[in-house]
C-alpha positions as CSV (number, residue, x, y, z in Angstrom):
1,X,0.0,0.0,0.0
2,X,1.4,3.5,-0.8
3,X,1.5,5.5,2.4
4,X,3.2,8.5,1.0
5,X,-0.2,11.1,1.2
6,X,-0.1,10.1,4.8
7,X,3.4,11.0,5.4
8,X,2.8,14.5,3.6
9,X,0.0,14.9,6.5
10,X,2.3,13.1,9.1
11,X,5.5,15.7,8.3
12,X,3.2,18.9,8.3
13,X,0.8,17.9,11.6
14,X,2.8,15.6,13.8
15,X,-0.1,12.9,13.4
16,X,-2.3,11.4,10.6
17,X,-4.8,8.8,10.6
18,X,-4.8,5.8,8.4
19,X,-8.8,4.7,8.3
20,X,-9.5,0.6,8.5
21,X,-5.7,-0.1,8.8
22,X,-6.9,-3.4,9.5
23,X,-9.3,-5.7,7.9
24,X,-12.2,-6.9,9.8
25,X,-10.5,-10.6,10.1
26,X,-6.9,-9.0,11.2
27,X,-8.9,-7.1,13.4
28,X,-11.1,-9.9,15.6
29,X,-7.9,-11.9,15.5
30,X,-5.8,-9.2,17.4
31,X,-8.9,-8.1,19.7
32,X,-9.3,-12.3,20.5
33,X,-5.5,-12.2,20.9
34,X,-6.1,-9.3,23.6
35,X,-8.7,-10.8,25.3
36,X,-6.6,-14.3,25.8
37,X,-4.2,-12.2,27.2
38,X,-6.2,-10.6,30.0
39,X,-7.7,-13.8,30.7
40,X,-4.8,-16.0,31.1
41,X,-1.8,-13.7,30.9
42,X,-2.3,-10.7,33.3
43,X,-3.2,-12.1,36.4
44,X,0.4,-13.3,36.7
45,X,1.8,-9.9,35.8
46,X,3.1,-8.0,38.4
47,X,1.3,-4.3,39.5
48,X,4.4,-2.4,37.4
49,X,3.0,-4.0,34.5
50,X,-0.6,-3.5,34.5
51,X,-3.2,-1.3,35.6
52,X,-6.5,-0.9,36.9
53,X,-9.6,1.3,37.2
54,X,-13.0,0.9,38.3
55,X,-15.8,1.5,36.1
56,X,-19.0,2.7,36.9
57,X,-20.5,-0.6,37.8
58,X,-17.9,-1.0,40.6
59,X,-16.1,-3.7,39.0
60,X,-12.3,-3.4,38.5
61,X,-11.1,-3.6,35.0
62,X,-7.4,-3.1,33.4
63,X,-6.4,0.4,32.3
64,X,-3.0,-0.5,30.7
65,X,-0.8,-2.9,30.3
66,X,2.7,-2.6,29.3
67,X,5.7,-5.4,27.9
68,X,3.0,-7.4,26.4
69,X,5.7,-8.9,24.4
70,X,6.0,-11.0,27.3
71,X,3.7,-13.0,25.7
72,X,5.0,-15.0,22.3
73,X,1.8,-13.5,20.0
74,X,2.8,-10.2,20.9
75,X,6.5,-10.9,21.0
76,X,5.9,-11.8,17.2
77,X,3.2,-9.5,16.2
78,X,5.7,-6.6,17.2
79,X,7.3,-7.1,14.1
80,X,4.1,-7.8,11.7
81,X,5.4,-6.4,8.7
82,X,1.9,-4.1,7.7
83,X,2.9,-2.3,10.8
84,X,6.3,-1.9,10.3
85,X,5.6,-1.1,6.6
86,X,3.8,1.9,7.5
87,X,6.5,2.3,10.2
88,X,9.0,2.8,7.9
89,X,7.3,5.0,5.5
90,X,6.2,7.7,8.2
91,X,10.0,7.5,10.0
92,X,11.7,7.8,6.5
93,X,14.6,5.2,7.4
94,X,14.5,1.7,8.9
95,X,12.2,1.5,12.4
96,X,13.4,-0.5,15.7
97,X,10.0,-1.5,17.5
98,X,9.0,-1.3,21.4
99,X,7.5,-3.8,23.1
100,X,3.0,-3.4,22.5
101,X,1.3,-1.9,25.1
102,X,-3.2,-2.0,25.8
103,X,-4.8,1.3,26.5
104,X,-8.4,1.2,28.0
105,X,-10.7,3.5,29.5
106,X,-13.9,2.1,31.4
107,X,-17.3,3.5,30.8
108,X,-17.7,6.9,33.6
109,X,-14.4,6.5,34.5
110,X,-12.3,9.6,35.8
111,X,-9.0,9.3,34.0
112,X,-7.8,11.9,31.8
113,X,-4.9,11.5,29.8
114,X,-3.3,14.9,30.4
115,X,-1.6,16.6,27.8
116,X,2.0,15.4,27.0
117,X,4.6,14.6,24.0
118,X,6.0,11.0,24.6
119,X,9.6,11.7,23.9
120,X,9.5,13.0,27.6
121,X,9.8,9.3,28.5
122,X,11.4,7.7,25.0
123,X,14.5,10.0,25.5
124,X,14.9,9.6,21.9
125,X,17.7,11.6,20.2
126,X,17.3,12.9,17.4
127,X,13.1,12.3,18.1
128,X,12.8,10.6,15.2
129,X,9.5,7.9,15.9
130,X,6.1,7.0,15.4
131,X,3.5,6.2,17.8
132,X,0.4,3.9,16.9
133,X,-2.7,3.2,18.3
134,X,-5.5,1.5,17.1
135,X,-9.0,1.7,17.7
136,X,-10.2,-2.0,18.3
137,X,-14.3,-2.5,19.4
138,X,-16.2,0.7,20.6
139,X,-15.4,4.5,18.7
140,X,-13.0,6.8,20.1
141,X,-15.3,9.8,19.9
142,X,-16.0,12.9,22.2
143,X,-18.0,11.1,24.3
144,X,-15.1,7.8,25.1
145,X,-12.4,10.0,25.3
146,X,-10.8,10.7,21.4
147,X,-7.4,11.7,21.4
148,X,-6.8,15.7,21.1
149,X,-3.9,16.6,19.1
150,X,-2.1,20.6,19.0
151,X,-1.2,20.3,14.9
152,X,2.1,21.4,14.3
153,X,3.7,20.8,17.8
154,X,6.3,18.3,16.5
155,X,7.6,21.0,14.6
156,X,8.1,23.7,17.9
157,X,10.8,21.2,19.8
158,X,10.5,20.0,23.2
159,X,8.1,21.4,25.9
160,X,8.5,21.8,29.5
161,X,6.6,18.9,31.3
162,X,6.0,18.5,35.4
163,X,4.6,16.1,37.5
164,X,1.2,15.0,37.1
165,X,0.3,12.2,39.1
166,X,-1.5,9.6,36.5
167,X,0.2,5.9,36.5
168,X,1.0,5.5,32.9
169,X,1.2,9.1,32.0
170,X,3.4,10.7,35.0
171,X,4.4,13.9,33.1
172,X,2.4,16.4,31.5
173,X,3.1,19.7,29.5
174,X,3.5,22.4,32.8
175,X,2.1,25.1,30.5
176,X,-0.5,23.9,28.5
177,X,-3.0,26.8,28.6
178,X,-6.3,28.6,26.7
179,X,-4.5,28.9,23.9
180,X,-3.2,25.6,23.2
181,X,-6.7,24.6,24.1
182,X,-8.0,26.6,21.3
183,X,-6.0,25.4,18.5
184,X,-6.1,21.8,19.5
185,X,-8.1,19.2,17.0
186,X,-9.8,15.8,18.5
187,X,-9.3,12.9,16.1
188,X,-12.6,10.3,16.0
189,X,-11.4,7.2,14.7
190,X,-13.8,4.0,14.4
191,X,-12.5,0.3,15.3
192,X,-9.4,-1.0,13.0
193,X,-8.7,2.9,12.4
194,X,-5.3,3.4,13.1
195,X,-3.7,7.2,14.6
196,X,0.2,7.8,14.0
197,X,1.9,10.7,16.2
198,X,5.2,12.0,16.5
199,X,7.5,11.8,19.6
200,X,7.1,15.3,19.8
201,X,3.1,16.1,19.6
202,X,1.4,17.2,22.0
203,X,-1.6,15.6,22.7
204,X,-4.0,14.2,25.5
205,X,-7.8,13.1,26.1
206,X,-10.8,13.7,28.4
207,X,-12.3,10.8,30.2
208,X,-14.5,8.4,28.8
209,X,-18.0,9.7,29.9
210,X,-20.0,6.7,28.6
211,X,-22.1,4.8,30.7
212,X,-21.5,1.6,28.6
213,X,-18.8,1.9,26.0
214,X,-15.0,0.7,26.8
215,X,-12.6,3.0,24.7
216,X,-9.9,-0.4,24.1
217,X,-6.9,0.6,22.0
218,X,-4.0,-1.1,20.8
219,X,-0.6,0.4,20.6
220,X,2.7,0.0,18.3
221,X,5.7,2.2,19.5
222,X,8.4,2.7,16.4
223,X,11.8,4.6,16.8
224,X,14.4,5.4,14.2
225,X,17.6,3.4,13.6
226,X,19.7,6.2,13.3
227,X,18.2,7.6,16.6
228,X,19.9,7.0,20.2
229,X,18.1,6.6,23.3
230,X,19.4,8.8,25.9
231,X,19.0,7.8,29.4
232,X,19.9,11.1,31.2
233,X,16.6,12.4,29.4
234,X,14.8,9.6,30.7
235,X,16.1,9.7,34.6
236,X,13.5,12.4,35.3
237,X,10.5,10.7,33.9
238,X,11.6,7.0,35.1
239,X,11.9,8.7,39.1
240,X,7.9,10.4,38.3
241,X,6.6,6.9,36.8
242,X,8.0,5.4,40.4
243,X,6.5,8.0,42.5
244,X,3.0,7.6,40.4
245,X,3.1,4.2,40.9
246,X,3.2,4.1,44.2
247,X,1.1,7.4,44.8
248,X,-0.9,8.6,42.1
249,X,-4.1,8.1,40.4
């Protein structure tokens, strides 16, 4: 498939989104994939790994997992090669994946993604990457909790960031303000849509406020060969996913 109109869009916004990346068949084989996992694989994996939050109906449900390449499915499907395909294209040179990670937000849940660029915690130098997630069985719309992307941000370098307290997402942009709220664009995708970001985008979302839709998403990290990860930029973020993990929300 030729991916080069979304790279023109991916260059000039700092994210692009490639509609039914996946066909319905790749798609129920991943989400069954996923749900084996939760059944049989997380309840062995230790609290660093996964996360919880409880919905509205008091049960507890997992938030996020991380490392799923822990697993031999995921180990492989880290390197299926329509990903890495696209990968490639967006990056511009040959892509190293990280291991897949699970994203979900319960229905009437109060966790907000707050806003953020991820190369706070890739440490990636230059910030040469793509970040993937994809919608898998409910909408990601206003009311679930759509991503919310500030076009363009890739392209104004790195932004301050400060503690913020949420397990998974323990730095956020310390000055994001009215008028980054004003410029900023929410991105509806439907299931097997698939959104690409930059290391350096800011973006975030508002809680899911549905009383019976899961937003479930799937996610594919990609860095650059040519790009270095730098561990002193990483020192600060590591010591706030700690103290989140122990203390925060």
């Amino acid at each position: 498939m030729d991916y080069s109109l979304r790279k023109q869009a991916f260059d000039r916004d700092g994210y692009v989104v490639v509609r039914q990346f996946l066909s319905s068949s790749e798609l129920t084989e991943l989400a069954d994939e996923i749900q084996r996992f939760i059944r049989e694989v997380v309840p062995d994996l230790p609290e660093t790994q996964v996360f919880y939050e409880v919905g509205s109906d008091g049960k507890r449900g997992v938030r996020q997992i991380h490392r799923m390449n822990c697993d031999p499915y995921f180990d492989s499907y880290q390197h299926h090669g329509k990903w890495i395909a696209l990968a490639t294209e967006l990056v511009g040179e040959a892509v190293i994946a990280r291991p897949p990670i699970y994203f979900s937000k319960p229905p009437n849940t109060d966790f907000p993604t707050p806003p953020h660029q991820d190369n706070c915690a890739f440490g990636l130098t230059p910030p040469n990457g793509v970040e993937m997630l994809l919608a898998l069985e409910e909408p990601f719309d206003e009311e679930t909790g759509c991503l919310r992307y500030l076009p363009g941000s890739h392209r104004e370098g790195p932004r301050r960031h400060t503690y913020s307290g949420v397990r998974g997402f323990a730095l956020e942009v310390a000055d994001f303000g009215p008028r980054d709220e004003a410029r900023e664009v929410a991105v509806e995708m439907r299931p097997g849509d698939l959104l690409c970001h930059h290391p350096l985008t800011v973006h975030r979302a508002h809680r899911n406020r549905s009383q019976d839709r899961t937003r479930a998403g799937f996610g594919m990290w990609f860095r650059g060969a040519s790009t270095r990860v730098e561990a002193a930029n990483t020192e600060d973020y590591d010591r706030s996913a700690r103290r989140a993990q122990h203390a925060g929300r």
